[in-house]
C-alpha positions as CSV (number, residue, x, y, z in Angstrom):
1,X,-323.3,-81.7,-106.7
2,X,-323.2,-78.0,-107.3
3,X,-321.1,-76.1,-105.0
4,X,-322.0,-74.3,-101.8
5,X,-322.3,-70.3,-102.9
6,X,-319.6,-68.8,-100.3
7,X,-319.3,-65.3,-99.9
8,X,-317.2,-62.5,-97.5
9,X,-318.5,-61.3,-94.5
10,X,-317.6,-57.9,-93.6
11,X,-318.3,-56.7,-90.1
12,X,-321.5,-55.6,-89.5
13,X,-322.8,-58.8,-91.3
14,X,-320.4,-60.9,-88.7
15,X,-321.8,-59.0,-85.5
16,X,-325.4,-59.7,-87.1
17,X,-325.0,-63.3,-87.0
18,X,-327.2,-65.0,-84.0
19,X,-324.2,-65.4,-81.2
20,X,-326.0,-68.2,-79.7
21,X,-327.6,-70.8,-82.4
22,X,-326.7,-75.4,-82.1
23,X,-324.0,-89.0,-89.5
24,X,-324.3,-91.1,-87.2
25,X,-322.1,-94.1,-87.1
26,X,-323.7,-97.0,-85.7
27,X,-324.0,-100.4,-85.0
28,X,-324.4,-102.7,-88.3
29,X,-328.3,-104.0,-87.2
30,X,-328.9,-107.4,-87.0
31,X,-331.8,-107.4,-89.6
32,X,-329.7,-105.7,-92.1
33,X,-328.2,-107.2,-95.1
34,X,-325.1,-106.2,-97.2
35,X,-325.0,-106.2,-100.6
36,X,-324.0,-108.7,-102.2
37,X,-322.3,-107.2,-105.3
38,X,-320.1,-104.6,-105.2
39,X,-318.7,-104.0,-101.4
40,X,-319.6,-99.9,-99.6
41,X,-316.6,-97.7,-99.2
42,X,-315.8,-96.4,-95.5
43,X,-317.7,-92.9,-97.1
44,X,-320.4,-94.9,-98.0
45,X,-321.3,-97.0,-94.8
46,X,-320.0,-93.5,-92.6
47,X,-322.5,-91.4,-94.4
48,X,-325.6,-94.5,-94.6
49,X,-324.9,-94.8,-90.5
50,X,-324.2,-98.8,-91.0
51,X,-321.0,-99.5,-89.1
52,X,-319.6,-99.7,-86.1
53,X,-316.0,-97.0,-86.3
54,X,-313.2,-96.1,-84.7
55,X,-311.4,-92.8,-84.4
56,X,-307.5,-91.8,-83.3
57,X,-305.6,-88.9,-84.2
58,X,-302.2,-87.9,-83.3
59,X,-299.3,-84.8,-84.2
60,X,-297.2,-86.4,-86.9
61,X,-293.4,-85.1,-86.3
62,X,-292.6,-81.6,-87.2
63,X,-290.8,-83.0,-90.5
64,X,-294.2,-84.3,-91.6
65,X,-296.9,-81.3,-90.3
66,X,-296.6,-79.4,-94.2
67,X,-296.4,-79.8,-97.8
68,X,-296.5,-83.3,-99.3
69,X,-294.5,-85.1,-96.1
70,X,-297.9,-84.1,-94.4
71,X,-300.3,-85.9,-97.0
72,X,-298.5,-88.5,-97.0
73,X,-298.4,-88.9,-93.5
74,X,-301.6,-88.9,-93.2
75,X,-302.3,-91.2,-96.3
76,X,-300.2,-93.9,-94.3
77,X,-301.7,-93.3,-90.9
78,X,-305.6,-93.6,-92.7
79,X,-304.5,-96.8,-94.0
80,X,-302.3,-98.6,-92.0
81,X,-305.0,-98.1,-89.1
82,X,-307.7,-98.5,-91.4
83,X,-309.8,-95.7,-89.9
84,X,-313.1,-95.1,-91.1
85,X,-312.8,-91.1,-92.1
86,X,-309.6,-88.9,-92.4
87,X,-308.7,-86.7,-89.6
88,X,-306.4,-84.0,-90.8
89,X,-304.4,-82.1,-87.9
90,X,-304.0,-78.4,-88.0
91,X,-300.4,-77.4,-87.2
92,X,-300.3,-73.6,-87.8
93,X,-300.5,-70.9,-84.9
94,X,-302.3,-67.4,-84.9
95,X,-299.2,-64.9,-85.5
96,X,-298.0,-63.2,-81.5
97,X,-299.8,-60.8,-80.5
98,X,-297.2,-58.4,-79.0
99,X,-298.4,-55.4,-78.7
100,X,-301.7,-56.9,-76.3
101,X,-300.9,-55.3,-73.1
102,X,-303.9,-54.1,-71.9
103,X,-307.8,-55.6,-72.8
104,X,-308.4,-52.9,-74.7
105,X,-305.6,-53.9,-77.2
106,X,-307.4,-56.5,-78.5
107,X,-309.0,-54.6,-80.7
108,X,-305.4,-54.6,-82.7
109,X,-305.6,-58.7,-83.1
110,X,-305.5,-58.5,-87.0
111,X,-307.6,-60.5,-89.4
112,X,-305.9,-63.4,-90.9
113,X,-306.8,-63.8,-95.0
114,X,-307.6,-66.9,-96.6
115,X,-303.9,-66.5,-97.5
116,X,-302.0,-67.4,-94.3
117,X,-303.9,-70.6,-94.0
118,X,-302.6,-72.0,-97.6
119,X,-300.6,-74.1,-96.0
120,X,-302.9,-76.4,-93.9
121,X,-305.0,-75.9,-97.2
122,X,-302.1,-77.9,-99.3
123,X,-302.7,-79.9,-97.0
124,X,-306.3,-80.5,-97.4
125,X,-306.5,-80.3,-101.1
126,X,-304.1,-82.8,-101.3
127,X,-306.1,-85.5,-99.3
128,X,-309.5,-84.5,-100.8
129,X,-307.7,-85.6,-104.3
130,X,-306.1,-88.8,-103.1
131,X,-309.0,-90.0,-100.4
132,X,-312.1,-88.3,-100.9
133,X,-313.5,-91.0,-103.6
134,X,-312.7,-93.7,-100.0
135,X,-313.3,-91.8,-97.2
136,X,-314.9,-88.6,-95.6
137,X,-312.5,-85.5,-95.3
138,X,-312.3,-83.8,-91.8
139,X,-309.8,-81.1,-90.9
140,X,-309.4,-79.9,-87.5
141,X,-311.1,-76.3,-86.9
142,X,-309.6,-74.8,-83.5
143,X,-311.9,-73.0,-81.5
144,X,-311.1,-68.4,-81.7
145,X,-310.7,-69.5,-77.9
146,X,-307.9,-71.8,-78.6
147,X,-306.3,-69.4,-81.6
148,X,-306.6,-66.3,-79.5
149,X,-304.5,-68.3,-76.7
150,X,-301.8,-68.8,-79.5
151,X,-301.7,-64.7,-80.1
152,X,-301.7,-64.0,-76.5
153,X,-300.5,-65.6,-73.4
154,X,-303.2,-68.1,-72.0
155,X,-303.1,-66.6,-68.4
156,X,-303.0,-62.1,-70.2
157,X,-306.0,-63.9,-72.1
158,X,-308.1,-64.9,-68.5
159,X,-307.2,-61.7,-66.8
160,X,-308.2,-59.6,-69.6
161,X,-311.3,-61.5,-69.7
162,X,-311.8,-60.9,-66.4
163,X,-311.0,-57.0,-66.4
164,X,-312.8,-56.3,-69.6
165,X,-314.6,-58.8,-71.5
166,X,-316.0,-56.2,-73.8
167,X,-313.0,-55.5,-74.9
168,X,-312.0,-58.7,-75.7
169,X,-314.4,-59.9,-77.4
170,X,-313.1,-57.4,-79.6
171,X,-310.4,-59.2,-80.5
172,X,-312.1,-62.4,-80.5
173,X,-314.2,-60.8,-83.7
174,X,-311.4,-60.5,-85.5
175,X,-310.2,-64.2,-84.8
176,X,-313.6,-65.3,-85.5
177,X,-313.5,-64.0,-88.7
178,X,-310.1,-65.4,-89.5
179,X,-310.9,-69.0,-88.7
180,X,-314.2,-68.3,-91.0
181,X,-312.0,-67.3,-93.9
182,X,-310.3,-71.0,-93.2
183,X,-313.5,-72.8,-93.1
184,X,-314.5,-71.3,-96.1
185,X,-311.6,-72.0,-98.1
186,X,-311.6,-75.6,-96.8
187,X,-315.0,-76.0,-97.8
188,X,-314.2,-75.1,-101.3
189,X,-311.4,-77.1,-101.6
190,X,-314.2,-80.4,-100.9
191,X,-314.1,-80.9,-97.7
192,X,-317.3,-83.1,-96.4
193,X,-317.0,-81.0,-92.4
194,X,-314.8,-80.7,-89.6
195,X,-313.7,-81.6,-86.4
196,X,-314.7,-78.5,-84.2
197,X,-312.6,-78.1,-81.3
198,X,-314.3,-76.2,-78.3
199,X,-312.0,-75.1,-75.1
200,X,-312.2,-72.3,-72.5
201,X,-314.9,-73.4,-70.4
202,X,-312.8,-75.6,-67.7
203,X,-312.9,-75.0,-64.1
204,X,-309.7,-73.7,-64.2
205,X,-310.1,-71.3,-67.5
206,X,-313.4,-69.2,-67.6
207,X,-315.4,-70.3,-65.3
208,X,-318.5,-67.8,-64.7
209,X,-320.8,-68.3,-67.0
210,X,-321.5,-65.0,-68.4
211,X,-318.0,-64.3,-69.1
212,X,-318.0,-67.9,-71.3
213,X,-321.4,-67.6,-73.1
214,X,-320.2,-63.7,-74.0
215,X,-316.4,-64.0,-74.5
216,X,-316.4,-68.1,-75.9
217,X,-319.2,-69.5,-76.6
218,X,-320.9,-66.4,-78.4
219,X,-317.9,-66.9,-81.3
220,X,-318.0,-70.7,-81.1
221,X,-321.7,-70.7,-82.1
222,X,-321.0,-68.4,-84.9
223,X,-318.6,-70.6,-86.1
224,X,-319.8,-73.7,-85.7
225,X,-323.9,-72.8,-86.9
226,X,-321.4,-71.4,-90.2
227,X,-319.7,-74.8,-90.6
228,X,-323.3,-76.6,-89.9
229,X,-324.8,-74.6,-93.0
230,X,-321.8,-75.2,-95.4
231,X,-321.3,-78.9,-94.8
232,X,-323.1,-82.3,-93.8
233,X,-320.8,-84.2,-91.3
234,X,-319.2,-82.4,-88.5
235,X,-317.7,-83.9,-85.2
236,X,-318.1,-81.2,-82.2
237,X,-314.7,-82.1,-80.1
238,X,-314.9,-80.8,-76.3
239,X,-311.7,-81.0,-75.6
240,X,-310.2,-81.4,-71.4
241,X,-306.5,-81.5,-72.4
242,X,-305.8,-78.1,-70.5
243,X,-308.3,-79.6,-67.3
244,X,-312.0,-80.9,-66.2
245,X,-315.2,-78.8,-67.0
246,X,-317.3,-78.4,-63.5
247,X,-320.6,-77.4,-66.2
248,X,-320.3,-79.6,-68.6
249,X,-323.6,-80.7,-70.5
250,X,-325.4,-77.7,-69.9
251,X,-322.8,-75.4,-71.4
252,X,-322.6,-77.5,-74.8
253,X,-325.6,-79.5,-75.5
254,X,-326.7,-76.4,-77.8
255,X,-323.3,-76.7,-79.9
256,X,-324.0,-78.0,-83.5
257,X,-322.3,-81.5,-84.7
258,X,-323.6,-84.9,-85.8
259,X,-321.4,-86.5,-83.1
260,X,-320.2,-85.4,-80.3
261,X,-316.8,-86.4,-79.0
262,X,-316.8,-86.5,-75.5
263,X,-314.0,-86.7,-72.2
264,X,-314.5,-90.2,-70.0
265,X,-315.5,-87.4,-67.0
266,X,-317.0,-84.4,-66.3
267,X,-318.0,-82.3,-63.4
268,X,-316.6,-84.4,-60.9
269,X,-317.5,-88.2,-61.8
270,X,-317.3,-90.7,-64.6
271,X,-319.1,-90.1,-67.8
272,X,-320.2,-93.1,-69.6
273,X,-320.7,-93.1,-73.3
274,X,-324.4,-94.1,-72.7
275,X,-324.5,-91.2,-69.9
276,X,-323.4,-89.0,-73.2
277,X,-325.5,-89.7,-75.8
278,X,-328.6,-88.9,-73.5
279,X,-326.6,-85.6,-72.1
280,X,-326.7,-84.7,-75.8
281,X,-329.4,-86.5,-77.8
282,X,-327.2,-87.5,-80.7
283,X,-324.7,-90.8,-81.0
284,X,-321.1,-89.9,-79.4
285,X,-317.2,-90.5,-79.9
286,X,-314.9,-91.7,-77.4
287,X,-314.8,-94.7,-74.6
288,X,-311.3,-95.3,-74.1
289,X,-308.6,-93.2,-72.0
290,X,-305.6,-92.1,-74.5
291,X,-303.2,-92.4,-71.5
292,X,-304.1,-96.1,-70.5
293,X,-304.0,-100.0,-72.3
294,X,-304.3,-98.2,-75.3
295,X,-300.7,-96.5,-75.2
296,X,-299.1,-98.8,-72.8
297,X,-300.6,-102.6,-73.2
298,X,-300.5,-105.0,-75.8
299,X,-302.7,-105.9,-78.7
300,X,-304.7,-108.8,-76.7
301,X,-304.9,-106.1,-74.0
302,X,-306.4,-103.5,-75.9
303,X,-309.0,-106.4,-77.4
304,X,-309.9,-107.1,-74.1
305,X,-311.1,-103.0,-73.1
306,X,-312.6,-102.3,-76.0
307,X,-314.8,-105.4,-75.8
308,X,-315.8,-104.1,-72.3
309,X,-316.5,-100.7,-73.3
310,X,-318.4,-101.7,-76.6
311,X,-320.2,-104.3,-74.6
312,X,-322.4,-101.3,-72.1
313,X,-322.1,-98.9,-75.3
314,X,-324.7,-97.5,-76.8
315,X,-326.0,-98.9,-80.2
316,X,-324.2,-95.4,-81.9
317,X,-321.1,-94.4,-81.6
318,X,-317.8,-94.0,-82.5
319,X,-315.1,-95.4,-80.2
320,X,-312.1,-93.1,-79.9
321,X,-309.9,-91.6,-76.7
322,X,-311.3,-87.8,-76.7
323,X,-307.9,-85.9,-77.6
324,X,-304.7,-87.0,-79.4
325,X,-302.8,-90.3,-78.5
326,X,-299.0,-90.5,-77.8
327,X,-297.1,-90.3,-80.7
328,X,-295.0,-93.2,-80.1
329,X,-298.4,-95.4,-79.4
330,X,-298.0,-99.0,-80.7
331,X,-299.4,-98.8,-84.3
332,X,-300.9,-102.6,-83.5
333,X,-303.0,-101.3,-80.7
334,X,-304.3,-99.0,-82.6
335,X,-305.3,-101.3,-85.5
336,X,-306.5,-103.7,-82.7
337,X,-309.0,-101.2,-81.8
338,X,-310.1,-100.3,-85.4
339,X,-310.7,-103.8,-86.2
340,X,-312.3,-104.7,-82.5
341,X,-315.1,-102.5,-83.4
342,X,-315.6,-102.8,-86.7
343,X,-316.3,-106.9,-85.5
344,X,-317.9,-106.1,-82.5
345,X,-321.3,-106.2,-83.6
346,X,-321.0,-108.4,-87.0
């Protein structure tokens, strides 16, 4: 397969880009047969949309976040769990931004080359080498939101928004940009998409709407329509680990992504999963709350909720717990889970 033609942006062709542009794992069908001969790979049935997966990530300790400790990490996890694609973490943080004081420092937020990133791209290459030929590749891609809160204070970054947006969306160029040098080098190095993380548009973060389509959304599009373009398989990740979104749907059905991992509420009430693949016209990821049985009950516990929660599923989807789990979660309940749906339907 030839190679996706990747060049540098340079400014004016980043502020050209359309600001606001927008597989499947399913259920096995009952009329469908398997082969009989040789037996699909998890990349096989994940990209032919024949099973029925499962999805959990966690932070590996700090000893195992770089160089070969991380791939191997994540080699065991992929296995031991026997998850359907591998999820790789991103563990690096955009540089401080000290000298931010004002909103119209932003403008001095640097670029970050393809350089800094090598190490999350060790990272990567290593796992496209040992996995790829099993299993599909997805890094994480953090949000400029969520990498601009790493250079500057999360609570400077919402009253600079709210003084000057203009002038931060300076700044949030410049981060744009850097995360797209990432992307692109990860694409390179084989990877088959990413797990785009979206964040900043909570109740509690930026909450009027012009301020988020201008100073979040504007760069998430840019990104994300990028990553669409360069690679086939992408998982759009709308993450409520800093709080609850009071505009949910309507501020993200336009995002791109295949599937669409989603929290178990939003704007005030329960969301269901089937609740969520209408919202977004396109099969989902999630179902089961990372805090409850599936950190703190047993195995037949776990067996037990994810039959009820695949039972009023829809017929696509990928069961998963919206953010990270607890490090120290039972590595039985999460294999319990795996295997649950994987036989849920068969």
């Amino acid at each position: 397969m030839k190679e996706p033609e990747i060049k540098l942006l340079d400014r004016r062709e980043f502020i050209g880009l359309s600001a606001l542009a927008a597989t499947t794992i399913g259920h096995v069908s009952k009329g469908f047969a398997r082969p009989v001969t040789t037996a699909p790979s998890k990349r096989d049935l994940m990209l032919q949309v024949l099973v029925y997966s499962g999805g959990f990530f966690l932070h590996f300790p700090a000893e195992q976040r770089t160089g070969d400790a991380a791939i191997k990490a994540h080699l065991d996890y992929f296995r031991a769990t026997g998850m359907d694609f591998v999820k790789i973490q991103f563990e690096q943080s955009y540089p401080k931004a000290l000298d931010v004081k004002t909103a119209a420092d932003w403008a001095k937020i640097p670029v970050l080359k393809e350089e800094w990133f090598e190490p999350s791209l060790y990272i990567i290459k290593g796992l496209v080498k040992a996995a790829k030929s099993q299993a599909l590749i997805l890094p994480t891609m953090y949000s400029p939101y969520q990498m601009a809160k790493q250079a500057v204070p999360k609570e400077t970054l919402l009253k600079h928004v709210q003084e000057d947006p203009e002038a931060v969306s300076r700044g949030m160029e410049n981060v744009t940009l850097s995360v797209m040098n990432y992307v692109r080098a990860a694409v390179r190095a084989g990877v088959d998409g990413f797990y785009t993380c979206s964040q900043g548009g909570e109740a509690s973060a930026v909450a009027d709407r012009v301020q988020f389509n201008r100073v979040i959304k504007n760069f998430d599009m840019m990104i994300q329509k990028e990553v669409a373009q360069l690679t086939p398989f992408n998982i759009l990740h709308v993450c409520d680990y800093e709080g609850a979104y009071a505009e949910f749907g309507s501020r993200f059905q336009g995002y791109p992504g295949q599937i669409v991992n989603v929290p178990l509420a939003a704007e005030g009430k329960p969301l269901s999963l089937s609740q969520a693949t209408n919202l977004f016209k396109r099969p989902v990821m999630g179902g089961l709350d990372r805090h409850g049985v599936l950190s703190t009950g047993s195995p037949t516990d776990v067996k037990k909720e994810v039959e009820r929660v695949l039972q009023d599923a829809p017929a696509k989807l990928i069961l998963g717990a919206n953010c990270t789990v607890r490090t120290d979660i039972p590595l039985a309940n999460l294999q319990t889970a795996i295997q649950t749906a994987h036989q849920f339907r068969t």
